[in-house]
N, C-alpha and C positions, 0 to 999 in steps of 0.2 A: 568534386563531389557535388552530385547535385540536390534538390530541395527534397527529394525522397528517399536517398539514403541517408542523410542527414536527420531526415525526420526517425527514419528506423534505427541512427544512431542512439537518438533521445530516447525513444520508446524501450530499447536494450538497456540502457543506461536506467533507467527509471526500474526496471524491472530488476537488477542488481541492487540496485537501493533501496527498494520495497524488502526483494529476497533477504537482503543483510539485517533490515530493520530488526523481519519476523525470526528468523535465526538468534538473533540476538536480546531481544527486547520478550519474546510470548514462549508462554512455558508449554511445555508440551502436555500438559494437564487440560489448557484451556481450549474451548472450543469457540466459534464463531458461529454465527447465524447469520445469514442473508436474508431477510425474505422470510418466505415460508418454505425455503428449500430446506436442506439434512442439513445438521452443525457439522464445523471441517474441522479439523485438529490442524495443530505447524505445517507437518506434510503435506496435506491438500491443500493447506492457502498455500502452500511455496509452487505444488505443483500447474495451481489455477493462474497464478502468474505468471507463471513460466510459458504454458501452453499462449498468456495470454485471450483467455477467453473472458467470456462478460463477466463471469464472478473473479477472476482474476484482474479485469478492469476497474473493478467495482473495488477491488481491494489497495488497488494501486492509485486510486484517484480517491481515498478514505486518510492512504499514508500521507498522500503530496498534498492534501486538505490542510492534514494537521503540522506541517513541517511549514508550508504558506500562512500558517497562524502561529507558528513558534517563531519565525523568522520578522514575521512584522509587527510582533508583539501582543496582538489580540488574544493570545492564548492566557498570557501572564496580565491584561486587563480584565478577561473574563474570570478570571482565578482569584483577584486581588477586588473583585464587586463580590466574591462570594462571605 
């Protein structure tokens, strides 16, 4: 395997773990807002990931944000100064 299907390994992989996130964690009541673009509902973040486009990137580097602050514990010292 070499350094770019590898890479597009990660990148599938990362897009499974965003998609399970939102499936699992965001109610389907809830919307999102980017920007000053239209709010998405579950279905359209699931589909913006999927396609992997910029608002699908933008959602998948917000998930791996917050799991990179739960995992190194800054989440739960930012939580615990409040």
């Amino acid at each position: 395997m070499n350094k770019k299907d590898s890479q597009d390994e990660i990148n599938e992989e990362m897009k499974r773990l965003v998609i399970a996130r939102i499936e699992a964690q965001i109610s389907p009541n809830l919307k999102l807002s980017i920007g000053s673009r239209e709010s998405l509902d579950k279905n359209q973040m699931i589909e913006h990931v999927m396609k992997g486009d910029d608002v699908g990137k933008q959602i998948i580097q917000v998930h791996l944000n917050f799991i990179k602050a739960q995992a190194s514990g800054q989440l739960a010292s930012a939580l615990s100064s409040v």
